[in-house]
CHARMM internal coordinates of N, CA and C (Angstrom, degrees):
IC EDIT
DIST 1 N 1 CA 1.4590
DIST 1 CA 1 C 1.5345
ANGL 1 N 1 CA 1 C 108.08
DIST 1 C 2 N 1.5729
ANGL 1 CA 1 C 2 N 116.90
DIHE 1 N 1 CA 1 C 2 N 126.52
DIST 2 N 2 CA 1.2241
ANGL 1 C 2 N 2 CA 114.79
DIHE 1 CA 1 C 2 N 2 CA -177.38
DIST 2 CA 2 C 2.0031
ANGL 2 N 2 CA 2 C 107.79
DIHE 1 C 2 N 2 CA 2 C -84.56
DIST 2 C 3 N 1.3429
ANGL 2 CA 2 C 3 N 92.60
DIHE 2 N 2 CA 2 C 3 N 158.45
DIST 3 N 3 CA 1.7057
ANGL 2 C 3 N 3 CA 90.04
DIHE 2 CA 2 C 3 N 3 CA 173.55
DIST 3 CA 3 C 1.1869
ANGL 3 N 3 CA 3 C 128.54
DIHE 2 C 3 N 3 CA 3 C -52.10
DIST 3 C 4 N 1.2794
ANGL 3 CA 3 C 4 N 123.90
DIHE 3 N 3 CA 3 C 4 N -23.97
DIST 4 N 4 CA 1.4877
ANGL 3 C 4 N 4 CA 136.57
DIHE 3 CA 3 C 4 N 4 CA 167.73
DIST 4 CA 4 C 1.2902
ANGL 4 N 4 CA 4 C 96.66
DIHE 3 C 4 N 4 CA 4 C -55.50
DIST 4 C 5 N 1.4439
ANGL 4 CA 4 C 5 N 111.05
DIHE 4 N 4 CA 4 C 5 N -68.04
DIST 5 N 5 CA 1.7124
ANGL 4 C 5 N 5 CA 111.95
DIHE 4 CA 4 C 5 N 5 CA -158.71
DIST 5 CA 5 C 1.4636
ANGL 5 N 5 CA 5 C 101.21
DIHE 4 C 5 N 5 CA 5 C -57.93
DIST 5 C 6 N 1.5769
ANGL 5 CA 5 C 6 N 116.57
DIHE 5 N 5 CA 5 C 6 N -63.61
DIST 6 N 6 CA 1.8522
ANGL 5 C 6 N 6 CA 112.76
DIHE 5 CA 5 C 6 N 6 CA 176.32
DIST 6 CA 6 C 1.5044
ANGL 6 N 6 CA 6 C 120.76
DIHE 5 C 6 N 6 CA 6 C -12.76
DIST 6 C 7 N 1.7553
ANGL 6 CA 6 C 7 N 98.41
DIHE 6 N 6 CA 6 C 7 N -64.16
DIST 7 N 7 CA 1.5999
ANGL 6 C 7 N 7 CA 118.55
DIHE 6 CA 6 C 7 N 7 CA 179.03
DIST 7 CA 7 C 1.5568
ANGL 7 N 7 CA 7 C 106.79
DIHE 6 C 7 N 7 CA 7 C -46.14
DIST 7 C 8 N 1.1308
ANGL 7 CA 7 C 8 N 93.96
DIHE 7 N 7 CA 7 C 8 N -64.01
DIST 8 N 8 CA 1.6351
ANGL 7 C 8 N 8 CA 98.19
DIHE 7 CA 7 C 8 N 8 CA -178.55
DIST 8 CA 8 C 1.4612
ANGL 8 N 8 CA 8 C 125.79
DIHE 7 C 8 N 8 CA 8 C -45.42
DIST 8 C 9 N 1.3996
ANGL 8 CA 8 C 9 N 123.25
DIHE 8 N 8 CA 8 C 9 N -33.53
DIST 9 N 9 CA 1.4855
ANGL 8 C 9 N 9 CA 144.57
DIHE 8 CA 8 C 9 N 9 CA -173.84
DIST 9 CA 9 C 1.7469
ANGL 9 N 9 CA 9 C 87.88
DIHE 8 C 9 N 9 CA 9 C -95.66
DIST 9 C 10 N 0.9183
ANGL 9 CA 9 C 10 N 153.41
DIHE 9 N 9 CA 9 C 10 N -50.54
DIST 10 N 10 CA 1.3162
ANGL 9 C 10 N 10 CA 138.06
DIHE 9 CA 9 C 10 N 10 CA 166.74
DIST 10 CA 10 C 1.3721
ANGL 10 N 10 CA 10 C 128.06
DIHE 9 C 10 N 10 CA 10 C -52.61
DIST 10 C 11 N 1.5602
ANGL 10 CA 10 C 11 N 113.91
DIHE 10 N 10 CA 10 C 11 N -42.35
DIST 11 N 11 CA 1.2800
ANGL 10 C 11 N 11 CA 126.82
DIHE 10 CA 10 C 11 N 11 CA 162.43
DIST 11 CA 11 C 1.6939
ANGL 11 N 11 CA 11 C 107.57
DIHE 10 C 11 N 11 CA 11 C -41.04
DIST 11 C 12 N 1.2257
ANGL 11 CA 11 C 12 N 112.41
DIHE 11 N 11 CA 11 C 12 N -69.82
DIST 12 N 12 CA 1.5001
ANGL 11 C 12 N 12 CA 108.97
DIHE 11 CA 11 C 12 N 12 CA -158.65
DIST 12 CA 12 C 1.4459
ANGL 12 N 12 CA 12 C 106.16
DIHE 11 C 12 N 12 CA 12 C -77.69
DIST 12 C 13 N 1.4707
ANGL 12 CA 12 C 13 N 117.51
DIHE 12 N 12 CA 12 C 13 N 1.67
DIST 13 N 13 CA 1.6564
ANGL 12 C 13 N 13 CA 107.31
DIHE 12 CA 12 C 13 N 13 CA 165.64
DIST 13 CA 13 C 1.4362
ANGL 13 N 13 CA 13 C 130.75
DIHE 12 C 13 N 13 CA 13 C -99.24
DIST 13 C 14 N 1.7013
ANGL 13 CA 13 C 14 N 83.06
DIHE 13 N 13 CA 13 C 14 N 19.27
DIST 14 N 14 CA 1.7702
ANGL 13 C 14 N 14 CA 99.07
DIHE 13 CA 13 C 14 N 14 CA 168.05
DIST 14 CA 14 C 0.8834
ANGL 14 N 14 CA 14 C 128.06
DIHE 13 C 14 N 14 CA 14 C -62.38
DIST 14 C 15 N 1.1397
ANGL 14 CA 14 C 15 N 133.64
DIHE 14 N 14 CA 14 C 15 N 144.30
DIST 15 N 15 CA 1.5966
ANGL 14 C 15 N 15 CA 137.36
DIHE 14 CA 14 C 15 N 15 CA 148.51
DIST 15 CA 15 C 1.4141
ANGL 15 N 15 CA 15 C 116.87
DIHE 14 C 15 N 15 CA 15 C -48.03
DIST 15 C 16 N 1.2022
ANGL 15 CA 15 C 16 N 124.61
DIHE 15 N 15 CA 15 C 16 N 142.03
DIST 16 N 16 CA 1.6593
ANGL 15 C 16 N 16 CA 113.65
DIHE 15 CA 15 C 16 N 16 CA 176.98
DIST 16 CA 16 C 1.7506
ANGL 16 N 16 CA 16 C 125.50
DIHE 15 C 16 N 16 CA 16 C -68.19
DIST 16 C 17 N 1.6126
ANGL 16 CA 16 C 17 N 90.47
DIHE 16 N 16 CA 16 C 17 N -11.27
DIST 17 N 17 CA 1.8666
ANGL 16 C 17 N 17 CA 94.32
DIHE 16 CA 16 C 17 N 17 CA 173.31
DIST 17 CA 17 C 1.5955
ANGL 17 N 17 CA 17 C 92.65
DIHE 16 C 17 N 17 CA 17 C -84.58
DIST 17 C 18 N 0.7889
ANGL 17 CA 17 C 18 N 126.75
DIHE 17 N 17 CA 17 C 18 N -71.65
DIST 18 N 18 CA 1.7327
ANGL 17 C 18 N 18 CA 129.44
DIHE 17 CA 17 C 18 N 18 CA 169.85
DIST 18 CA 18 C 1.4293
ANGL 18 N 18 CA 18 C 113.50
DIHE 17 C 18 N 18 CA 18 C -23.03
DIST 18 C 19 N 1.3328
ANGL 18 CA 18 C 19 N 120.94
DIHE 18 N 18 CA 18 C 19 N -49.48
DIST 19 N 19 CA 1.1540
ANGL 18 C 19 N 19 CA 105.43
DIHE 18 CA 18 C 19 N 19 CA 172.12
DIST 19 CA 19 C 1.4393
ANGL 19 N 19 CA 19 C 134.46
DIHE 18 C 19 N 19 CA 19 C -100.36
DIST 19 C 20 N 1.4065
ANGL 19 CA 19 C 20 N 110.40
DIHE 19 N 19 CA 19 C 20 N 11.60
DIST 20 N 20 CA 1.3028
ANGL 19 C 20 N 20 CA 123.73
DIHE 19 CA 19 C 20 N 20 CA 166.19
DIST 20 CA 20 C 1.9200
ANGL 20 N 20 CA 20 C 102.43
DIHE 19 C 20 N 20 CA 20 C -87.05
DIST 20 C 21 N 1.0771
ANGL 20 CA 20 C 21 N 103.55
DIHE 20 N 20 CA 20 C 21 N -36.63
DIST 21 N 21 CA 1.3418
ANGL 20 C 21 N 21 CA 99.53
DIHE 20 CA 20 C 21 N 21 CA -179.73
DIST 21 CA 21 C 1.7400
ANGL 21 N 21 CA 21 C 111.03
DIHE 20 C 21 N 21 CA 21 C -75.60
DIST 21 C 22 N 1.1864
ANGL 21 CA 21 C 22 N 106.38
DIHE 21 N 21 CA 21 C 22 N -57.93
DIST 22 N 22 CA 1.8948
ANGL 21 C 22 N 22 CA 91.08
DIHE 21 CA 21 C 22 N 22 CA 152.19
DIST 22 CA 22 C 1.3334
ANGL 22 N 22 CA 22 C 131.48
DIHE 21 C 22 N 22 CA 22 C -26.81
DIST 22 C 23 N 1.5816
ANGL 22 CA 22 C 23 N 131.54
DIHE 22 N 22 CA 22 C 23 N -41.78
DIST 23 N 23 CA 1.1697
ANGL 22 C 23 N 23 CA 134.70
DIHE 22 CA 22 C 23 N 23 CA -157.64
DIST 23 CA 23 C 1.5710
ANGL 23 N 23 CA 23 C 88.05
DIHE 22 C 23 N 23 CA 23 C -85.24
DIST 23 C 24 N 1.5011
ANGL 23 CA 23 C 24 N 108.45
DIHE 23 N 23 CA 23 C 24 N -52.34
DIST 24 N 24 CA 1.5593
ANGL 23 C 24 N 24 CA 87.02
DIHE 23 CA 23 C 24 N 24 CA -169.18
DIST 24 CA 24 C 1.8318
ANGL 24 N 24 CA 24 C 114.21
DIHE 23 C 24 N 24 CA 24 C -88.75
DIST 24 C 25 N 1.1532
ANGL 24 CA 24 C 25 N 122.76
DIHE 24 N 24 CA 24 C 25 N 3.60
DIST 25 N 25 CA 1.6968
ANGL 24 C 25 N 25 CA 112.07
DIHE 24 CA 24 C 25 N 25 CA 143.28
DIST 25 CA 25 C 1.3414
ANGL 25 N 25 CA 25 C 113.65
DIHE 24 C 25 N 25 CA 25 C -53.58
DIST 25 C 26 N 1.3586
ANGL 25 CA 25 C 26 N 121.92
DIHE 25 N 25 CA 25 C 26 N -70.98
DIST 26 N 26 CA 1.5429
ANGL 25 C 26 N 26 CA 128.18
DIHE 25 CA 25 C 26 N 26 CA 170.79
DIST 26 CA 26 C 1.5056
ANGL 26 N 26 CA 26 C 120.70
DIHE 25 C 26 N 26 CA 26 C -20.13
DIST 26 C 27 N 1.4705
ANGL 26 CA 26 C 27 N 99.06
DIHE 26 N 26 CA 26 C 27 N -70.77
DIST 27 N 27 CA 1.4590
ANGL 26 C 27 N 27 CA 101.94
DIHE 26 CA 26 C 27 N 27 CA -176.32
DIST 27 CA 27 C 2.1106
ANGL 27 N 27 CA 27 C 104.57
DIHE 26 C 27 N 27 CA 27 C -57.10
DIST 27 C 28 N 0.9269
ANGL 27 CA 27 C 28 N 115.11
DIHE 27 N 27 CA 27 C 28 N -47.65
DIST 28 N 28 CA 1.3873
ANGL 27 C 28 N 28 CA 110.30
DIHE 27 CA 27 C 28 N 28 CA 171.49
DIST 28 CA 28 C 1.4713
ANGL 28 N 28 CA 28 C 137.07
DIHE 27 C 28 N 28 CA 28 C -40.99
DIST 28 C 29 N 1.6990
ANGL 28 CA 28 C 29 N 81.33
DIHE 28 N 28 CA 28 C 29 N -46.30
DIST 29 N 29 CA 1.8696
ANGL 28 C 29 N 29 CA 76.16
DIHE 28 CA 28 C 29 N 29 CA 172.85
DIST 29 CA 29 C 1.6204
ANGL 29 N 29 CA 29 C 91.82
DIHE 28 C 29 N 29 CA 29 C -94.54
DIST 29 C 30 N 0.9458
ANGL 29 CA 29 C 30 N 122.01
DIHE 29 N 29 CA 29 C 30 N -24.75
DIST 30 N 30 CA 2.1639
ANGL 29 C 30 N 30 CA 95.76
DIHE 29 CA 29 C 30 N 30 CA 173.68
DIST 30 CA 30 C 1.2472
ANGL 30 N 30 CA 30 C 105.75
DIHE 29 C 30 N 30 CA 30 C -44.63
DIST 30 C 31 N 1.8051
ANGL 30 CA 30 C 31 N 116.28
DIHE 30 N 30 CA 30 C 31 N -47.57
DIST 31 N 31 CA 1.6337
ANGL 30 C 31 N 31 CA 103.29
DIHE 30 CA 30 C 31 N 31 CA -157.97
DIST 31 CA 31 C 1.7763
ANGL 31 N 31 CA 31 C 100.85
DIHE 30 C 31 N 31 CA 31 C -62.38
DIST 31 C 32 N 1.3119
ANGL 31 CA 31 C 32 N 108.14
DIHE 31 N 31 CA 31 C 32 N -24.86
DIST 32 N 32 CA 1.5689
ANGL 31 C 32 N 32 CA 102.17
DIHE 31 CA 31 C 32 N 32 CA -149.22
DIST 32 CA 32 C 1.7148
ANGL 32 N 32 CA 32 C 97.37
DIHE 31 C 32 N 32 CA 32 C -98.22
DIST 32 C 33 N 1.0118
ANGL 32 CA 32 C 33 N 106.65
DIHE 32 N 32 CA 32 C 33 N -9.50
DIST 33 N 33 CA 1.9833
ANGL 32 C 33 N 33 CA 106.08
DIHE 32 CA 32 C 33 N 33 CA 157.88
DIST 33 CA 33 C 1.4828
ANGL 33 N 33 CA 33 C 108.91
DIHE 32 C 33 N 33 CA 33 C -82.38
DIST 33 C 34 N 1.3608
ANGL 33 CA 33 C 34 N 120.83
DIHE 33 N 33 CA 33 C 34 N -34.40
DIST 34 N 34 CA 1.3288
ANGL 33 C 34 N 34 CA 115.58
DIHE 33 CA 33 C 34 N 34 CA 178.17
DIST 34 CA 34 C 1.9935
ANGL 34 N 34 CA 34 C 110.03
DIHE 33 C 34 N 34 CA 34 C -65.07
DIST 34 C 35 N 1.1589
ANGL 34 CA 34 C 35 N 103.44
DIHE 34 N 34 CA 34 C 35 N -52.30
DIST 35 N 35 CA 1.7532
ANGL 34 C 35 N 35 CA 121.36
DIHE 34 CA 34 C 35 N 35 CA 168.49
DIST 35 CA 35 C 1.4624
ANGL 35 N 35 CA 35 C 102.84
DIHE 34 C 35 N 35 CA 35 C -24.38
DIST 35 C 36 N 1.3610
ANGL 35 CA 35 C 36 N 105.81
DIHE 35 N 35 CA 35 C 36 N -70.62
DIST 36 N 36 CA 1.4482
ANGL 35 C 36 N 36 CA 123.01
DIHE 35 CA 35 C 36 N 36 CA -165.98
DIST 36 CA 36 C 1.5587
ANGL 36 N 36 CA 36 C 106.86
DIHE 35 C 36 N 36 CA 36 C -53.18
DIST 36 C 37 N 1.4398
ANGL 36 CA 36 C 37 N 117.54
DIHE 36 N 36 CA 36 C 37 N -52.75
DIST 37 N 37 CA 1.3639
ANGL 36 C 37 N 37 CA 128.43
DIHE 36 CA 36 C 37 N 37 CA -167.19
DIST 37 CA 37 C 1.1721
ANGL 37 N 37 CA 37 C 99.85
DIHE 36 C 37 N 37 CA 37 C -52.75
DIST 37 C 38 N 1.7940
ANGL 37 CA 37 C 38 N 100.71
DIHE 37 N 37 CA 37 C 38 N -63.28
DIST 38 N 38 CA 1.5570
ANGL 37 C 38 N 38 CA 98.04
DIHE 37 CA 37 C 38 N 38 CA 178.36
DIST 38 CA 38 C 1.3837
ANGL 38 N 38 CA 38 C 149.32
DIHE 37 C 38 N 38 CA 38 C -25.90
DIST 38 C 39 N 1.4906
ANGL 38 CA 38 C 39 N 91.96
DIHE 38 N 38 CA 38 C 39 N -48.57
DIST 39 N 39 CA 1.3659
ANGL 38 C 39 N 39 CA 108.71
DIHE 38 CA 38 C 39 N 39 CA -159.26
DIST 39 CA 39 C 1.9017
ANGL 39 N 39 CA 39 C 85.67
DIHE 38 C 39 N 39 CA 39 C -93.81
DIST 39 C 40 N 1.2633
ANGL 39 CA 39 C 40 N 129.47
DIHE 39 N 39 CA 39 C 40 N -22.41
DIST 40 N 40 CA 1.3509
ANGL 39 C 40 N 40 CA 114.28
DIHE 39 CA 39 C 40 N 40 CA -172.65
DIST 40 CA 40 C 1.5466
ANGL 40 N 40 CA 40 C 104.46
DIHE 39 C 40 N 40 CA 40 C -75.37
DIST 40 C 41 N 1.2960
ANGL 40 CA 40 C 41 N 140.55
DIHE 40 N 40 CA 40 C 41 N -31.74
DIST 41 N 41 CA 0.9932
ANGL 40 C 41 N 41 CA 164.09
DIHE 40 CA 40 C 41 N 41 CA 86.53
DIST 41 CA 41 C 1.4557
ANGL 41 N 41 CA 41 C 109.74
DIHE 40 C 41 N 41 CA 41 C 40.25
DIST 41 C 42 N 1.3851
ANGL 41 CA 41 C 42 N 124.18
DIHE 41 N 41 CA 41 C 42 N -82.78
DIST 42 N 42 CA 1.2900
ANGL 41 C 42 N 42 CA 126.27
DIHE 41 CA 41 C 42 N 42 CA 156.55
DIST 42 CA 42 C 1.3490
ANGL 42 N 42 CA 42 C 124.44
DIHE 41 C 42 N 42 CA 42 C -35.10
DIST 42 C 43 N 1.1070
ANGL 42 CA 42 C 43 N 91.29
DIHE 42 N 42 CA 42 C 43 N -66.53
DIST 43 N 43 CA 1.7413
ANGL 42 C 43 N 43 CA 95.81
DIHE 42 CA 42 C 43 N 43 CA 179.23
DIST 43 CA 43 C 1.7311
ANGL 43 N 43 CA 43 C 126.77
DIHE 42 C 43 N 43 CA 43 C -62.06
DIST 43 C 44 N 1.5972
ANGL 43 CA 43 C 44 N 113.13
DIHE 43 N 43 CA 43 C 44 N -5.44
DIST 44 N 44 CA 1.0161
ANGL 43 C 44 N 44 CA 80.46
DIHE 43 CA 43 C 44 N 44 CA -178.67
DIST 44 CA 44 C 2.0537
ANGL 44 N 44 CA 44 C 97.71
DIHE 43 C 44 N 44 CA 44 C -117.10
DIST 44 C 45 N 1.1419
ANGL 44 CA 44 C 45 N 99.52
DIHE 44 N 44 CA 44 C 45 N 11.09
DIST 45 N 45 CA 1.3346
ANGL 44 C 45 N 45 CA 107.54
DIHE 44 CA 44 C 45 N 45 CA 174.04
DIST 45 CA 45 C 1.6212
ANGL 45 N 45 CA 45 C 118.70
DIHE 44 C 45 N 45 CA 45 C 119.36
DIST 45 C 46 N 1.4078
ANGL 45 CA 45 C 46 N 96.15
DIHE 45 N 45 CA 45 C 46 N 9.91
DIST 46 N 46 CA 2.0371
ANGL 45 C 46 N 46 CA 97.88
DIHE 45 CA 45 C 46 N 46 CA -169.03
DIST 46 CA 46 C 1.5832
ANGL 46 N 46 CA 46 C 110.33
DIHE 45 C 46 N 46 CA 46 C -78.48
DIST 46 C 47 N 1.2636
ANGL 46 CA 46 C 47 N 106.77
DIHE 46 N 46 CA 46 C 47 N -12.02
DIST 47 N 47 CA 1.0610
ANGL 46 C 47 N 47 CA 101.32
DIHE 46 CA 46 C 47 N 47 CA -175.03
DIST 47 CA 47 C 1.9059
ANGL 47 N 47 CA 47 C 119.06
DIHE 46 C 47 N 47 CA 47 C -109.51
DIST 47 C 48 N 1.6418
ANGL 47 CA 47 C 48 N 101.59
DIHE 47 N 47 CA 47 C 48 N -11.08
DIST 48 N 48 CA 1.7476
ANGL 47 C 48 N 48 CA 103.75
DIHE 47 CA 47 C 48 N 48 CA 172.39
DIST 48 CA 48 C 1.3236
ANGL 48 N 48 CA 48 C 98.29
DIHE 47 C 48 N 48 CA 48 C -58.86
DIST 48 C 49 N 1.4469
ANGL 48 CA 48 C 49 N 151.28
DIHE 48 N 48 CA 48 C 49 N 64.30
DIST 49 N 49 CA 1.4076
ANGL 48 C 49 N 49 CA 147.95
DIHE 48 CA 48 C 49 N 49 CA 143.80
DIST 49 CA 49 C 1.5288
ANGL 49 N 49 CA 49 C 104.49
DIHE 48 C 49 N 49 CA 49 C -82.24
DIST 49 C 50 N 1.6400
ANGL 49 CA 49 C 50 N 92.51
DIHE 49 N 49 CA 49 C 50 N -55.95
DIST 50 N 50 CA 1.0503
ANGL 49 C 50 N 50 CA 122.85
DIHE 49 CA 49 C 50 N 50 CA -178.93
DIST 50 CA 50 C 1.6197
ANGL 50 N 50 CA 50 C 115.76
DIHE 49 C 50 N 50 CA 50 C -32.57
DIST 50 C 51 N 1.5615
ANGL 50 CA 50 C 51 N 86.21
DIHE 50 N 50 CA 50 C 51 N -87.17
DIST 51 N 51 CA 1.8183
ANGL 50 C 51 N 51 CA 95.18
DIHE 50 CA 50 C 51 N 51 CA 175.44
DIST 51 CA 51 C 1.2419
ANGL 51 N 51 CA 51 C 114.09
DIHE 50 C 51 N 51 CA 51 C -38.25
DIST 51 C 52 N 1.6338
ANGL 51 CA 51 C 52 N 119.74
DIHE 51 N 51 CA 51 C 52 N -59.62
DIST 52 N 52 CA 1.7389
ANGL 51 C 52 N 52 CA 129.26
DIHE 51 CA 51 C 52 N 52 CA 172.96
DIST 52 CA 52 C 2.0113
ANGL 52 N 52 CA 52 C 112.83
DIHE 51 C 52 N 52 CA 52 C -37.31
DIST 52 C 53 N 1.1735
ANGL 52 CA 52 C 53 N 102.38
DIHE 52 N 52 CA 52 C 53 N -54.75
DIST 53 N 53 CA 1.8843
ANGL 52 C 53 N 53 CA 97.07
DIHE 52 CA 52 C 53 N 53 CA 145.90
DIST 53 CA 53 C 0.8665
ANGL 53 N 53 CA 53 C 115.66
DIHE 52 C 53 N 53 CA 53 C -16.43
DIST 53 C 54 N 1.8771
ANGL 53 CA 53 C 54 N 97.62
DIHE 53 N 53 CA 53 C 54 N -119.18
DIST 54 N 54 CA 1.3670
ANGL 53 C 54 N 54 CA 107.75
DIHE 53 CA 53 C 54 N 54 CA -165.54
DIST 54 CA 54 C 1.8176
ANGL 54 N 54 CA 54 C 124.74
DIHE 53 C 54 N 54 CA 54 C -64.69
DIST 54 C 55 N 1.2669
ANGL 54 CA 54 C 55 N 114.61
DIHE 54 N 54 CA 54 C 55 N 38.80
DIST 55 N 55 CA 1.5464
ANGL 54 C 55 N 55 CA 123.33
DIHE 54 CA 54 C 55 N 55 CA -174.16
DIST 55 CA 55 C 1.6914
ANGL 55 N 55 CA 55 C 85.32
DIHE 54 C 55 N 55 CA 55 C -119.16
DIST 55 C 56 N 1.2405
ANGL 55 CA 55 C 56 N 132.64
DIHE 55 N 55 CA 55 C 56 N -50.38
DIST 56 N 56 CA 1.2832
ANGL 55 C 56 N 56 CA 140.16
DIHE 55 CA 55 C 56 N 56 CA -168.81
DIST 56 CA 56 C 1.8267
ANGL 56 N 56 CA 56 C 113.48
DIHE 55 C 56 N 56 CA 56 C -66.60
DIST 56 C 57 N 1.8352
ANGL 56 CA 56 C 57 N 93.54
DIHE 56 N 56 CA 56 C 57 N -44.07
DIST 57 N 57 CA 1.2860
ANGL 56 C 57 N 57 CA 108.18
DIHE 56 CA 56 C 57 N 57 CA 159.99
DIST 57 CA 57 C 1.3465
ANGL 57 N 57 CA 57 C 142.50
DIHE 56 C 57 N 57 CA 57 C -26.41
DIST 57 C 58 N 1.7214
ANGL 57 CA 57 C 58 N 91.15
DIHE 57 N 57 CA 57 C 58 N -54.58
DIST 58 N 58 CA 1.4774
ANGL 57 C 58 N 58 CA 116.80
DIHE 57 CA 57 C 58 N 58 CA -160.32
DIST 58 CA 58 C 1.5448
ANGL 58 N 58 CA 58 C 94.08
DIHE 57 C 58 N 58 CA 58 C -100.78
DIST 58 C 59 N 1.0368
ANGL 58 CA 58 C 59 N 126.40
DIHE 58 N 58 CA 58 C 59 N -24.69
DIST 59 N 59 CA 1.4227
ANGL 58 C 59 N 59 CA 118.67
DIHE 58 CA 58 C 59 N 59 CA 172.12
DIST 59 CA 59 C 1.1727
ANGL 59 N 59 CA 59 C 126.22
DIHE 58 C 59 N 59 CA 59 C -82.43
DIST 59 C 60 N 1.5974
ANGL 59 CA 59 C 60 N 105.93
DIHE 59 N 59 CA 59 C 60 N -7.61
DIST 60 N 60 CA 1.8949
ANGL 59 C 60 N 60 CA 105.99
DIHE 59 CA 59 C 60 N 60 CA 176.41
DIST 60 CA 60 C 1.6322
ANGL 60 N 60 CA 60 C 85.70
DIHE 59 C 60 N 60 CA 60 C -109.77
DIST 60 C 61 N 1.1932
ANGL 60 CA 60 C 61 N 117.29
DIHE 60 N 60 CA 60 C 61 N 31.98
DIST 61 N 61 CA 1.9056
ANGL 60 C 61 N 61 CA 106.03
DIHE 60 CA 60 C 61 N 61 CA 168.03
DIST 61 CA 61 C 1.4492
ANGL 61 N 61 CA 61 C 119.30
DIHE 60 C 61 N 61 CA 61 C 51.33
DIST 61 C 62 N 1.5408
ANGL 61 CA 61 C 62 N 104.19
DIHE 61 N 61 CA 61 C 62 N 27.58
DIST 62 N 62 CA 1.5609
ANGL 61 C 62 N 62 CA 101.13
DIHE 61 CA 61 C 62 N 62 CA 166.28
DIST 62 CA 62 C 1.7117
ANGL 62 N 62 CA 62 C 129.75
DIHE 61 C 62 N 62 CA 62 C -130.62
DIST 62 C 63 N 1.8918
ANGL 62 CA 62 C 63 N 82.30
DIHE 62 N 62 CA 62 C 63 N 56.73
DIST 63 N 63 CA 0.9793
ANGL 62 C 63 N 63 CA 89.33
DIHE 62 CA 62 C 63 N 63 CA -178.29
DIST 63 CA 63 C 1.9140
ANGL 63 N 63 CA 63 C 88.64
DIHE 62 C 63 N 63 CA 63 C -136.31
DIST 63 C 64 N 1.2467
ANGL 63 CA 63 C 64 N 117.23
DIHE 63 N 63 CA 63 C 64 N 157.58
DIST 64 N 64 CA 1.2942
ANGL 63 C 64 N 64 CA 131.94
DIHE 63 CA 63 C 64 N 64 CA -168.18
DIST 64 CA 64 C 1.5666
ANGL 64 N 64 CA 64 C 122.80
DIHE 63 C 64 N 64 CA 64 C -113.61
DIST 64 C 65 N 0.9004
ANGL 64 CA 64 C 65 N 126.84
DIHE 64 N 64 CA 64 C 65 N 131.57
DIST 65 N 65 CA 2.1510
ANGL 64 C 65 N 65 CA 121.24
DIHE 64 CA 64 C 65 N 65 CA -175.15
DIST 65 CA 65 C 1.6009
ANGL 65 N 65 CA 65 C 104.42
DIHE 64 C 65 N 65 CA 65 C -79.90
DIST 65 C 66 N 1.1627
ANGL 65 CA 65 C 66 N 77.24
DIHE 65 N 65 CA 65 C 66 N 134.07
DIST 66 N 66 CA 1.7360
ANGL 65 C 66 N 66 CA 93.56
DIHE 65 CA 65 C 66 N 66 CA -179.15
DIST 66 CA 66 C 1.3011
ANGL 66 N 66 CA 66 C 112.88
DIHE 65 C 66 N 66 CA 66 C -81.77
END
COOR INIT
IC SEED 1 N 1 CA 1 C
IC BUILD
């Protein structure tokens, strides 16, 4: 049995307070691995496409005020 599968067979022999409280550990550290990525991401330049976009966007006037 791989660790996935274990996890998985432990998961569903939760209790529903147990596993509501799992879901929101989980979801927490997802947000906060996603955070991290992000921001490592930022910093090292993967993401100025982005900005270079909508900067190019807004200078050929096709972009609209919210």
């Amino acid at each position: 049995m791989t660790k996935i599968e274990l996890l998985e067979k432990q998961i569903a022999d939760l209790d529903y307070d147990s596993f509501a409280q799992l879901r929101e550990w989980f979801l927490e550290f997802d947000q906060a691995i996603w955070d991290k990525k992000l921001e490592s991401d930022s910093n090292t330049g993967k993401l100025d496409f982005l900005i270079n976009t909508a900067l190019s966007e807004y200078q050929a006037g096709e972009t609209i005020d919210l």
